[in-house]
C-alpha atoms as one frame of an Amber mdcrd trajectory, in Angstrom:
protein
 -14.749   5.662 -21.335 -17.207   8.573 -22.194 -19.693   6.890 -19.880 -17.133
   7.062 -17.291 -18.151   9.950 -14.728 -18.123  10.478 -11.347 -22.173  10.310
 -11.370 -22.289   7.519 -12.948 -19.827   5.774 -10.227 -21.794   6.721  -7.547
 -24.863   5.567  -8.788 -23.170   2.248  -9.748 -21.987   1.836  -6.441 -25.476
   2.392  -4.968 -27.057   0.363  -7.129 -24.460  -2.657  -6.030 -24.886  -2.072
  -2.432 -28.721  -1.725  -2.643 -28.789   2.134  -2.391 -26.598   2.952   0.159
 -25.345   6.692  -0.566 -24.250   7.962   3.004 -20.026   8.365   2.175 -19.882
   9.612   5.861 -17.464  12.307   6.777 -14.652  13.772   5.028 -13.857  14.359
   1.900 -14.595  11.945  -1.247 -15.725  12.838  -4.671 -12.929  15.695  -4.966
 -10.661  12.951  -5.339 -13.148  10.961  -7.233 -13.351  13.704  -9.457  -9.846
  14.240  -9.989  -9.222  10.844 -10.451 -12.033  10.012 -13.098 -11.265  13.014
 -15.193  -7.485  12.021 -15.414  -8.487   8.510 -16.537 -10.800   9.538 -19.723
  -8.712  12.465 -20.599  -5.098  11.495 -19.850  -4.551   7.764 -19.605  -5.409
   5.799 -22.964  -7.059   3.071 -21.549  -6.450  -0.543 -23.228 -10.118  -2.366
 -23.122  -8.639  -4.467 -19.887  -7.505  -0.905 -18.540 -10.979   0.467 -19.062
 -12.445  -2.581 -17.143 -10.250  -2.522 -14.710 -10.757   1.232 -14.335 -13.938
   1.569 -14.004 -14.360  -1.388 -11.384 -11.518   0.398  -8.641 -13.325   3.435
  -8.789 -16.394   1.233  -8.634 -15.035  -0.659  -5.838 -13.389   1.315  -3.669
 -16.662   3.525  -3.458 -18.927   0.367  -2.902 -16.446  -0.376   0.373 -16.689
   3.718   1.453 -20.592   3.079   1.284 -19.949  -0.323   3.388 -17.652   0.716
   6.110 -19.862   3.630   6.842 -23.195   1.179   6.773 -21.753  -1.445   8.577
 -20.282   1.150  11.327 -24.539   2.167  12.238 -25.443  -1.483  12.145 -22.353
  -2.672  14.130 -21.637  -0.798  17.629 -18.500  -2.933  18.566 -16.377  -0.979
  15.384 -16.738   2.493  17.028 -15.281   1.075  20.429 -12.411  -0.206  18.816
  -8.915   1.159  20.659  -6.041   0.519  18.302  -2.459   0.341  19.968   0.955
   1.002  18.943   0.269  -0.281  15.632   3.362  -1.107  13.597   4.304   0.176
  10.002   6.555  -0.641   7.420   7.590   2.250   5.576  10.204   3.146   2.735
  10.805   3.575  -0.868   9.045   0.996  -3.058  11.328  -2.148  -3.638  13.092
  -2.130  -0.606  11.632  -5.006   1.119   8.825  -4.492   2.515   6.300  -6.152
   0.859   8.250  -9.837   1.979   8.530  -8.043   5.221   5.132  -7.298   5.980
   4.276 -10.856   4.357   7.005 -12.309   7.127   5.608 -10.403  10.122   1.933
 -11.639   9.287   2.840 -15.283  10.195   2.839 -14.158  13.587  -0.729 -15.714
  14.920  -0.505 -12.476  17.533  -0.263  -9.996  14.906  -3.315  -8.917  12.516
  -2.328  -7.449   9.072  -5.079  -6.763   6.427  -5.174  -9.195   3.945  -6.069
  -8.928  -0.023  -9.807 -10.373   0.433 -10.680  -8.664   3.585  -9.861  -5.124
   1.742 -11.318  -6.173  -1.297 -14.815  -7.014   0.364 -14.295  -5.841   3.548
 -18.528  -5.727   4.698 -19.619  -7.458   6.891 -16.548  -6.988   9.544 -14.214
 -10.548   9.103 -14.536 -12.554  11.971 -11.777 -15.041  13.533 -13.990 -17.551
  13.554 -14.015 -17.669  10.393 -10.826 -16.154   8.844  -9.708 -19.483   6.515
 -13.392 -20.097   5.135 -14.935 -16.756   4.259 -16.259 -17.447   1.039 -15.267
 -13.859  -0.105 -11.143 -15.439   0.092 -12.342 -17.594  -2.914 -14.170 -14.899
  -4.384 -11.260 -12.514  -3.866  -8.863 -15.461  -5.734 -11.020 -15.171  -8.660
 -11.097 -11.611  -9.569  -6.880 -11.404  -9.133  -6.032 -10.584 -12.550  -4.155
 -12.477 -14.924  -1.615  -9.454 -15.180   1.723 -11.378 -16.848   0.896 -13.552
 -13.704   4.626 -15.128 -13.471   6.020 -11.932 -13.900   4.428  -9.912 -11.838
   4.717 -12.396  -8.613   8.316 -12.571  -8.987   7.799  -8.494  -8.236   5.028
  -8.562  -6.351   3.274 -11.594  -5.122  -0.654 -11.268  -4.987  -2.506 -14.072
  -3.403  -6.413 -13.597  -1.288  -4.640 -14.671   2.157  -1.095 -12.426   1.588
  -1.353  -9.419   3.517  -2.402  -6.631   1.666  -0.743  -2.872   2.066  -2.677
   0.512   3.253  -2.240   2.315  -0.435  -5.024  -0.284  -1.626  -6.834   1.005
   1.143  -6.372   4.737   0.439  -8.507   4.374  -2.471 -11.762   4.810   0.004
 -10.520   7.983   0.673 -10.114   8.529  -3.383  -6.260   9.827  -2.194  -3.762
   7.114  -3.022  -0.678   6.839  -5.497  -1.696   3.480  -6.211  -3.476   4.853
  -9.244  -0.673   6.657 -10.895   1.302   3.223 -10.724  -1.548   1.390 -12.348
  -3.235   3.737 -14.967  -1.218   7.078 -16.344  -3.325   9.740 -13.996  -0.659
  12.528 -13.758  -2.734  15.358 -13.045  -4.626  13.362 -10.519  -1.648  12.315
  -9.006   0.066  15.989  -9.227  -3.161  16.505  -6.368  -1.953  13.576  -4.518
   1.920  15.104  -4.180   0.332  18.490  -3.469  -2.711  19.800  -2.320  -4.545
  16.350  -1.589  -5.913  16.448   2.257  -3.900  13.530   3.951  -5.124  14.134
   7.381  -8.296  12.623   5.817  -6.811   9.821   4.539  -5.937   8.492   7.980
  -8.978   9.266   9.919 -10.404   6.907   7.538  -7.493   4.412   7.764  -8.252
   4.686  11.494 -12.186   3.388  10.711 -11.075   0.583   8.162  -8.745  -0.778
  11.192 -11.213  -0.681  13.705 -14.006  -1.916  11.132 -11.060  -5.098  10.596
 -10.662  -5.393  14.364 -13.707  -5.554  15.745 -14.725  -9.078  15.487 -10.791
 -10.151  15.022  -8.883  -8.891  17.089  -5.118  -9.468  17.833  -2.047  -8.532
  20.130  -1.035  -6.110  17.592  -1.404  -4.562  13.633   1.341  -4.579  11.396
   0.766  -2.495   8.029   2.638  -1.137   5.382   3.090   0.825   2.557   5.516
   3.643   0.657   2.607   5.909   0.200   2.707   6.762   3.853   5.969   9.019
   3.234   3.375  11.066   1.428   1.248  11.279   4.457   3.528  10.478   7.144
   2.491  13.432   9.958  -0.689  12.643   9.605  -0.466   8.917  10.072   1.617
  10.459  13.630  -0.983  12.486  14.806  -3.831   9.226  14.097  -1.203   6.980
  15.956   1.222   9.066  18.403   2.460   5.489  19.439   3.068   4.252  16.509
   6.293   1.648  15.811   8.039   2.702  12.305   9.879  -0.206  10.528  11.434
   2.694   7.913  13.382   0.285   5.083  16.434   1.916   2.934  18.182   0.692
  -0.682  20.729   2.370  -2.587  17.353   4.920  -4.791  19.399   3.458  -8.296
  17.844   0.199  -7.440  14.726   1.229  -6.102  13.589   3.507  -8.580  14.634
   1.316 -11.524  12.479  -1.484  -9.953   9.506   0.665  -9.383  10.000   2.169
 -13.399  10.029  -1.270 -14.030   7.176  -2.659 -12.070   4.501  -0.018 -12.819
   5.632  -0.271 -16.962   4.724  -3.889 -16.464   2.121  -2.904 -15.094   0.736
   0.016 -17.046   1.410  -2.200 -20.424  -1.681  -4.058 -19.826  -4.153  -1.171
 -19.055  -2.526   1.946 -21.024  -1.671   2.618 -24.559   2.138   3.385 -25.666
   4.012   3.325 -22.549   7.821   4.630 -22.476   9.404   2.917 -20.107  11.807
   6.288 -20.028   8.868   8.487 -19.737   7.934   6.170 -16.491  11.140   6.645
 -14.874  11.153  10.223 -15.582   7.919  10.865 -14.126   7.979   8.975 -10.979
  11.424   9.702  -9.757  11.318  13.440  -8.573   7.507  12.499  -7.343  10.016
   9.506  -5.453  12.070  12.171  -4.248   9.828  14.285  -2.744   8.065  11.661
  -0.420  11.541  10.365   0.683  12.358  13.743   1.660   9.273  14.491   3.018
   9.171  11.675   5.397  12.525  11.715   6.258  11.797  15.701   7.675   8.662
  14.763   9.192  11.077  12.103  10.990  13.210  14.776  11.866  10.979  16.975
  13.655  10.014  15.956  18.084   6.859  16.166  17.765   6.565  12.633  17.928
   8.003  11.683  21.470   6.089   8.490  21.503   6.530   6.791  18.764   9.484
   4.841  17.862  11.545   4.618  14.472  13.911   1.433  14.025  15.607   2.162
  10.194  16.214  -1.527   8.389  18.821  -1.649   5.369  17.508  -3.754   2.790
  20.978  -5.431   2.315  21.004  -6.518   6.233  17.521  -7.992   5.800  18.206
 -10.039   2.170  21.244 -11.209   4.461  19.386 -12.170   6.942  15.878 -11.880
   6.908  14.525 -13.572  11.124  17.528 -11.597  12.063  15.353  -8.512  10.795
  12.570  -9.450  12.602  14.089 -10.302  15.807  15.599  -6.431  15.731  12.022
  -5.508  15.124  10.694  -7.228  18.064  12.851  -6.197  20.019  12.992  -2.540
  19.182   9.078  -2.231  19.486   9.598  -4.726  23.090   6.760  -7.110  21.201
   6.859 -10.780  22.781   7.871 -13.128  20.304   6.741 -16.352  21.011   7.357
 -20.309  20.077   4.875 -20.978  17.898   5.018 -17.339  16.022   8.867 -17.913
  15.596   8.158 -21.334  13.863   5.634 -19.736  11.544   7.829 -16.810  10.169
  10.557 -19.247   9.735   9.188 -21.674   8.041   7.403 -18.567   5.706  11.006
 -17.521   4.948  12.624 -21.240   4.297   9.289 -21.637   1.552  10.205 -18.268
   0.099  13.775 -17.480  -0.749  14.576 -14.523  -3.240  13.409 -16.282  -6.285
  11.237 -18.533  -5.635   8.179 -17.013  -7.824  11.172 -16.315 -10.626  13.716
 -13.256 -11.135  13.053  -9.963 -11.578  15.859  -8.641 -14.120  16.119  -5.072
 -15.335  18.996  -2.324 -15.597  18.950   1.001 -15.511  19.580   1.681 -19.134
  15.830   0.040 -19.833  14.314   3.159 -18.270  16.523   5.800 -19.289  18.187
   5.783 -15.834  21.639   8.115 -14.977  22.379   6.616 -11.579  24.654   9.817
 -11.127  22.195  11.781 -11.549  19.729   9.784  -9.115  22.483   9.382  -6.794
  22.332  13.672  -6.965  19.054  14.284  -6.457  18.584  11.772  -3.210  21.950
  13.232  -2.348  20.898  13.915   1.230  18.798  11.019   1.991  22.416   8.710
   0.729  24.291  10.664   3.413  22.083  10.402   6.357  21.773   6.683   6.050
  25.328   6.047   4.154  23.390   3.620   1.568  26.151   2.643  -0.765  25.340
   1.859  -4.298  24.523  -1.591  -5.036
């Protein structure tokens, strides 16, 4: 990991892409910086973590240098209009992940998917969105993370849709990296002082880079990260529809402690599954909060919020999505009815196995959660589970 340096990433990345080095506009190698330093002097890489390290940094700078080449050689991006997009937001483990996956059966709606923003140059085209040989190229590089594990957390496939914190690593601002690798100072940056508005005019490029050759009624995306960023995501889309998702925090954090320990296990060295929960909670806390005030505020008169309890959608998950269509007035049609159904009847809760933890694993006083989320409990009177 010595050889690990923000130099050396950047001239890896130009050597991959055949020395492209334009980044474009905005900020960049702060974050890439921050992010690098964290990982050689903080994180205790495993040899798989170092790999896998070193290629997302790697990566996600080889796409910056792509999306910002393929934007000069391709006019039709920059004319791209993108309208009353739809996001799923919330606290991780509530849902949304299935949701998103649910929504994207919907031939009229486009969500990004794992192998378009994994190699997302040259622009996907419908014509060819089930043969691109980067979806089997994608499928080969998904690693072998405690594979049966994992997917009963989080199923990863090259066709499921994929969520916007993957993207947020071409602006080098994401908290994707502090669930993956232990980055704490980087991700201290992240929860304060990080420059979000430049996260989404970049988000806003990557949709219309997506769109421009594949183009559908609508864009559903999602991730938790945008509670981090969430007034700037309103000011990039003043129309946009907000599918916020709520669980009793108890469960949700204890998931999330135990999802990124799995997941952390394989790349780090000595990981407390106490220390996890520790650390990410009050982080937790403070994006919950934070998005629920930027909620709060009217500065948003045309966008539209529509709040979804997690238990209501486990209980009935099309009855979810009909709310959502009609909340947001979409048109929901015959053939994109069949297709979510039949994606729910081929995925129950437990199909890709159980995921079974408790809150004692992680060191977890649901009093004391239930305290600090306090006010976020009483405004949308989530009882415990």
């Amino acid at each position: 990991m010595t050889a690990l340096t923000s130099e050396y990433v950047l001239a890896e990345a130009t050597r991959r892409t055949n020395g492209l080095d334009d980044l474009g506009d905005g900020p960049f190698t702060d974050g890439l910086e921050r992010f690098v330093h964290s990982l050689v002097t903080e994180s205790r890489l495993t040899p798989l973590g170092e790999m896998v390290a070193s290629e997302r940094a790697v990566g996600h700078t080889v796409n910056r240098l792509q999306y910002v080449d393929d934007r000069t050689r391709y006019p039709e991006i920059a004319r791209q209009v993108i309208e009353r997009p739809v996001f799923i937001i919330g606290m991780p483990r509530t849902g949304t992940t299935i949701l998103h996956d649910i929504l994207a059966r919907d031939p009229d709606t486009r969500a990004p998917l794992t192998w378009e923003t994994m190699f997302p140059s040259p622009p996907p085209r419908a014509e060819t969105s089930t043969t691109d040989p980067r979806i089997a190229r994608c499928a080969s590089l998904i690693p072998p993370i405690d594979e049966q594990e994992l997917k009963a957390i989080h199923p990863m496939g090259a066709e499921l849709s994929q969520e916007c914190v993957t993207m947020m690593g071409e602006a080098m601002i994401t908290p994707l990296f502090h669930n993956q690798f232990f980055v704490p100072s980087y991700q201290d940056w992240v929860d304060d002082g990080a420059p979000w508005a430049s996260v989404y005019e970049f988000h806003l490029r990557q949709l219309q880079h997506l769109q421009a050759f594949d183009r559908r009624d609508r864009w559903v995306l999602k991730t938790g990260a945008h509670l981090w960023g969430l007034e700037h995501l309103l000011a990039t889309y003043p129309d946009a529809r907000i599918v916020f998702t709520h669980r009793d925090p108890v469960k949700s954090m204890t998931s999330y402690a135990s999802l990124t320990t799995i997941v952390r296990n394989k790349t780090c060295e000595g990981v407390d599954p106490h220390a996890v929960a520790a650390d990410w909670i009050p982080r937790l806390a403070r994006a919950i909060h934070h998005g629920v005030e930027v909620r709060s505020t009217t500065d948003w008169p045309d966008a539209v919020f529509l709040d979804v309890m997690f238990s209501d959608f486990i209980t009935d998950q099309f009855a979810t999505v009909e709310r959502i269509y009609d909340a947001f007035g979409l048109t929901m049609t015959d053939g994109g009815a069949t297709r979510m159904k039949a994606f729910i009847a081929a995925n129950p809760p437990g199909v890709h196995g159980t995921h079974d933890y408790t809150p004692e694993q992680y060191g977890i006083d649901p009093t004391a959660v239930r305290a600090e989320f306090a006010d976020y409990i009483e405004r949308f009177a989530l009882p415990p589970e």
